[in-house]
C-alpha positions as CSV (number, residue, x, y, z in Angstrom):
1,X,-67.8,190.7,-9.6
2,X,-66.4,187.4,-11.2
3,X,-69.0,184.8,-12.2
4,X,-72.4,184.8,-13.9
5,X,-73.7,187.9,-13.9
6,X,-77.0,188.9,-11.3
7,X,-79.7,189.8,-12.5
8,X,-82.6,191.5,-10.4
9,X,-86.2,192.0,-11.2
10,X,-88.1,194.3,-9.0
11,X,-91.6,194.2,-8.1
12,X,-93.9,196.0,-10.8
13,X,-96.0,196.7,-7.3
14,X,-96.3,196.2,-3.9
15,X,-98.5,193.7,-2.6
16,X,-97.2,193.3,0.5
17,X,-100.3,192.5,3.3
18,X,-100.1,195.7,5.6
19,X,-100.6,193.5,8.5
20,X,-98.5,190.5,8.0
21,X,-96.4,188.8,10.1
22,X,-93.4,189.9,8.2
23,X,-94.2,193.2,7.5
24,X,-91.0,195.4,7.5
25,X,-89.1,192.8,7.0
26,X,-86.3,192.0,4.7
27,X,-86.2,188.6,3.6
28,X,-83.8,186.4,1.4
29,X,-83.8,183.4,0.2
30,X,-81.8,180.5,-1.7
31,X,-82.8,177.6,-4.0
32,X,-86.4,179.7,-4.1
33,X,-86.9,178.5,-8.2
34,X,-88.8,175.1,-6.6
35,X,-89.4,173.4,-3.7
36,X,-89.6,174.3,-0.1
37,X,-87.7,177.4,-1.2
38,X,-90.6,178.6,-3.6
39,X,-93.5,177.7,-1.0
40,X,-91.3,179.9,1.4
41,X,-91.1,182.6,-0.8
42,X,-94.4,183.0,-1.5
43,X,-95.6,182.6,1.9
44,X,-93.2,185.5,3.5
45,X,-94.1,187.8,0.5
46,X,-97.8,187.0,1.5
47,X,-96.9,187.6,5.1
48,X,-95.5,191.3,4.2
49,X,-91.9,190.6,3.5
50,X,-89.9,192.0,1.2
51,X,-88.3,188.7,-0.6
52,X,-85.3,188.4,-2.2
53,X,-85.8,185.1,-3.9
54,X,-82.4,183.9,-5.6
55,X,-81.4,180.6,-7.1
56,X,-79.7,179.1,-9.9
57,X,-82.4,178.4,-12.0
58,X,-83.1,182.2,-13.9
59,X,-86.3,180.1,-15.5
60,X,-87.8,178.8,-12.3
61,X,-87.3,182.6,-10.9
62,X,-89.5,183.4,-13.9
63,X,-91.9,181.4,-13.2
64,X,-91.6,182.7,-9.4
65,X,-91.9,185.8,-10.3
66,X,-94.9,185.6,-12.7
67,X,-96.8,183.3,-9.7
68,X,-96.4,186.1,-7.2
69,X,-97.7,188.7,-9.1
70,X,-95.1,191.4,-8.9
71,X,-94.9,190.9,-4.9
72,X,-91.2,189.5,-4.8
73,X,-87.6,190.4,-6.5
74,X,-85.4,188.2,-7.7
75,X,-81.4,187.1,-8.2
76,X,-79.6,184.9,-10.3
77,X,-77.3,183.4,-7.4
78,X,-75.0,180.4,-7.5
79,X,-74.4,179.3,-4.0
80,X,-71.5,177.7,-4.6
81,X,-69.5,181.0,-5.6
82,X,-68.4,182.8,-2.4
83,X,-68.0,185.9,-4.6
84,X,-71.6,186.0,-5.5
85,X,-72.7,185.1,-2.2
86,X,-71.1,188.7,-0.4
87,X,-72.3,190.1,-3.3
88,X,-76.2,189.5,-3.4
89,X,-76.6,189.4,1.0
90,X,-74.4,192.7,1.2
91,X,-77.1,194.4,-1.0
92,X,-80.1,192.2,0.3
93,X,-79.0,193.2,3.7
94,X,-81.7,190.4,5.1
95,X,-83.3,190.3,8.5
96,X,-84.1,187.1,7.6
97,X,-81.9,184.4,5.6
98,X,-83.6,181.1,4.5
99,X,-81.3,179.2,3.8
100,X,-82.6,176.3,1.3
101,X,-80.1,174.8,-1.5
102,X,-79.4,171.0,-1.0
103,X,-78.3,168.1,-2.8
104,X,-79.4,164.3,-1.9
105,X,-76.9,161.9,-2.6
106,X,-78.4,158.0,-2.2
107,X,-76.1,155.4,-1.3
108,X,-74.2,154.1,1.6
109,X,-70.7,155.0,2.9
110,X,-69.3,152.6,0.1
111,X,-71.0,154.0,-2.8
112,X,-70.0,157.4,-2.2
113,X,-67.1,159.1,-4.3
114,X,-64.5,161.7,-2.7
115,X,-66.3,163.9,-5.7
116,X,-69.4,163.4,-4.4
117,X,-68.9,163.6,-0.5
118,X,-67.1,167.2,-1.7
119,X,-70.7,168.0,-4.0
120,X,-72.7,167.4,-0.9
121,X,-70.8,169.2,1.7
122,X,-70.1,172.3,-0.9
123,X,-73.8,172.7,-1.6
124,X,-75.4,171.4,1.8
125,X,-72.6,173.3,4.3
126,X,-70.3,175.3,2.8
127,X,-73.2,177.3,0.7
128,X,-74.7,177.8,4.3
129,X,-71.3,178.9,6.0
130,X,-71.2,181.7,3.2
131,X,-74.1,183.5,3.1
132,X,-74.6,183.0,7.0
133,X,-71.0,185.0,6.9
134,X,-72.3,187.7,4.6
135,X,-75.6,188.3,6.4
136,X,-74.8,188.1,10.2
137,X,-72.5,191.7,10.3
138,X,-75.6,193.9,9.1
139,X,-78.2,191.7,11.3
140,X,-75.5,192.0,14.2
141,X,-75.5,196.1,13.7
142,X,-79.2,196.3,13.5
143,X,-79.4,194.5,16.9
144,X,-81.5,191.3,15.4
145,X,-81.9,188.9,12.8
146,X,-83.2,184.9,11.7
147,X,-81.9,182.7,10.2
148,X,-83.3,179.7,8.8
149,X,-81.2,177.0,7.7
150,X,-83.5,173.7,5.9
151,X,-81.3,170.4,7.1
152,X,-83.3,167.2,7.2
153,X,-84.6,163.8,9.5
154,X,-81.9,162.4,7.7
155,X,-78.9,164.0,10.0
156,X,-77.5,164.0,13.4
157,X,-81.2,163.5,14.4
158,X,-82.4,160.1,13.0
159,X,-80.6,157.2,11.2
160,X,-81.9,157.0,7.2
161,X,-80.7,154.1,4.9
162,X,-79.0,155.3,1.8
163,X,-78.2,158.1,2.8
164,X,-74.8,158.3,4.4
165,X,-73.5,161.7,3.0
166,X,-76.8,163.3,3.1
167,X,-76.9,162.5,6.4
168,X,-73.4,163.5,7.6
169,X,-74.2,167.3,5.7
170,X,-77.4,167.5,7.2
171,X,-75.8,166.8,10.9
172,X,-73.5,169.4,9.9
173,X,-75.9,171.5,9.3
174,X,-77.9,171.7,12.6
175,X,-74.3,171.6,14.4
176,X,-73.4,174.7,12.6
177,X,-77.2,176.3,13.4
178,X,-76.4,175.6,17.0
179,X,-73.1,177.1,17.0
180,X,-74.1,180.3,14.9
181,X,-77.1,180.3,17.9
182,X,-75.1,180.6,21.1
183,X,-71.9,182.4,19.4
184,X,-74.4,185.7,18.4
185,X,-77.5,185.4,20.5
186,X,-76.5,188.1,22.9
187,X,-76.5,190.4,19.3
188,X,-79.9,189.7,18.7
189,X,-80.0,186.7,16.2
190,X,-81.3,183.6,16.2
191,X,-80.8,180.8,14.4
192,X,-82.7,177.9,13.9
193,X,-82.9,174.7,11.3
194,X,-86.1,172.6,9.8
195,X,-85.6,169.0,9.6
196,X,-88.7,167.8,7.2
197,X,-88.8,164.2,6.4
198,X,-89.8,163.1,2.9
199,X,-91.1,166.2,0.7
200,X,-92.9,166.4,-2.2
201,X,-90.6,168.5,-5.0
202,X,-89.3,168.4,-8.2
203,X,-86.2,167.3,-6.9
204,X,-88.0,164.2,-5.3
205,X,-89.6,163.6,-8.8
206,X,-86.5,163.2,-10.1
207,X,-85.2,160.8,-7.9
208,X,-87.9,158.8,-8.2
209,X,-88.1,158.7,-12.0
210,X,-84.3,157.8,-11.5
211,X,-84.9,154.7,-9.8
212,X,-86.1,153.5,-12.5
213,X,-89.5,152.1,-11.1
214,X,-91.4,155.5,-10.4
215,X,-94.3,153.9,-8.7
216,X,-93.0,151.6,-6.4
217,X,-89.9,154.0,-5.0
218,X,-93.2,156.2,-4.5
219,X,-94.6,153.5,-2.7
220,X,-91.3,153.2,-0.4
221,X,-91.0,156.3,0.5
222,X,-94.3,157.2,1.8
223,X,-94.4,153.7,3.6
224,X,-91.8,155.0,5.8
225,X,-93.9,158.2,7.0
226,X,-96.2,157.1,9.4
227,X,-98.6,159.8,8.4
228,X,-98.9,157.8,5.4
229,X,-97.7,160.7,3.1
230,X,-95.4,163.1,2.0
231,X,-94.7,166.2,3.3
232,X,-95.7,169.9,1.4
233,X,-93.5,172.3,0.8
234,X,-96.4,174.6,1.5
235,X,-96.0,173.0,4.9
236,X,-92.3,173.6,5.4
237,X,-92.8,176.9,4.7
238,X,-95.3,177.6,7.3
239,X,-93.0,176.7,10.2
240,X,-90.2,179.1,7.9
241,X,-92.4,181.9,8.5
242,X,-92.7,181.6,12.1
243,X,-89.4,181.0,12.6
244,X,-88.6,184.2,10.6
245,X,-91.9,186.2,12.7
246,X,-91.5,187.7,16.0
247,X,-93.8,185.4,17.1
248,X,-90.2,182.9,17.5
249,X,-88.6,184.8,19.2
250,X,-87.6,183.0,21.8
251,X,-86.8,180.5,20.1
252,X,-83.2,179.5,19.1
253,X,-80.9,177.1,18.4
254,X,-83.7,174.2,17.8
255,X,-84.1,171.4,14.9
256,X,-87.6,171.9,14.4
257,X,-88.8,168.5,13.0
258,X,-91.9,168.0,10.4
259,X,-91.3,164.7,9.3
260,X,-94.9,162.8,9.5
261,X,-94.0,161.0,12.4
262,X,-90.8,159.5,11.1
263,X,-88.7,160.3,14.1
264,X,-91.0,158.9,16.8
């Protein structure tokens, strides 16, 4: 395979609960080295899945790994190369795909670059459109399947300033979660999207510091949930384990939305 090599690490043990709500599950999951993709990881691995938690980031999966103990493996996997994408889900061969690698651009339609409208839709859609490709012929022959696909408030769903091509890849996102819904339900697979609103994450922090003024873009953003706070990822990751438990299962098709209210 072209590319950066993968490399796996296997669970030293098994801790999977006996009586979780994922048990006997196979789960996979991208951008799990922070964020809602870490919380999620954890959280299905608690529940009894066996995670495949894969990102970019071979430190963060480290760091992963060493936090859950031995009870999750592990992949170096670029998103963005289609190559490594078939390569990882045909082995992975998930009953459940989360998918959860993103990129937040901040500015309106006249600040953005061609580059950067490319950046967002390349690591917000396209990544999406890849590994939903890989994953759906060995859910469709096993007769069922979820996946999971982490969009945003900021989308089809709810007007957010600044956020123009965040918000056109996001809508994309729950358009192709409702298309992948209807075209395979009859095989057995659903396919649903989260929509938080503001999250706390490393990726946040970073924006944040960015600004320039740490404390008050802080300030700004928790103004605008009416909650009058920030989401968890530890929260996010809840509603990705139902939505990857039986206990969804007749559920399809939906933008679940945890935003604190900012949609009302």
């Amino acid at each position: 395979m072209q590319g950066k090599e993968i490399i796996m690490t296997s669970p030293s043990r098994d801790q999977r609960t006996s009586q979780g709500r994922l048990t006997g599950k196979r789960a996979l999951v991208t951008a799990a080295a922070a964020g809602i993709g870490r919380a999620s990881a954890l959280a299905m691995a608690a529940e009894g899945a066996a995670v495949l938690a894969t990102d970019i980031d071979e430190d963060g999966l480290a760091l992963l790994a060493a936090d859950a103990d031995g009870a999750l493996s592990s992949a170096v996997l670029d998103v963005c190369r289609r190559d490594e994408v078939m390569s990882v889900v045909d082995e992975a061969q998930p009953d459940i795909l989360l998918n959860c690698a993103g990129f937040v651009h901040h500015g309106s339609l006249l600040d953005a670059t061609d580059e950067e409208w490319e950046t967002a839709f390349t690591l917000n859609v396209r990544s999406m459109f890849h590994t939903i490709q890989a994953a759906l012929p060995g859910m469709i022959e096993r007769g069922s399947g979820s996946i999971i696909n982490v969009a945003s408030i900021a989308s089809s769903l709810k007007g957010v300033g600044m956020r123009c091509v965040y918000g056109a890849s996001k809508a994309a996102v729950i358009g192709l979660t409702k298309s992948v819904a209807i075209d395979f339900i009859k095989d057995g697979i659903r396919c649903n999207a989260i929509c938080p609103g503001t999250v706390q994450s490393p990726s946040l922090e970073d924006r944040l510091h960015a600004t320039g003024n740490y404390e008050a873009a802080r300030e700004q953003f928790i103004a605008r949930q009416p909650m009058g706070r920030l989401g968890t990822p530890e929260e996010m990751a809840s509603l990705a384990v139902y939505l990857g438990s039986d206990e969804s299962r007749f559920a399809s098709g939906q933008a679940f939305i945890v935003d604190g209210g900012m949609a009302i």
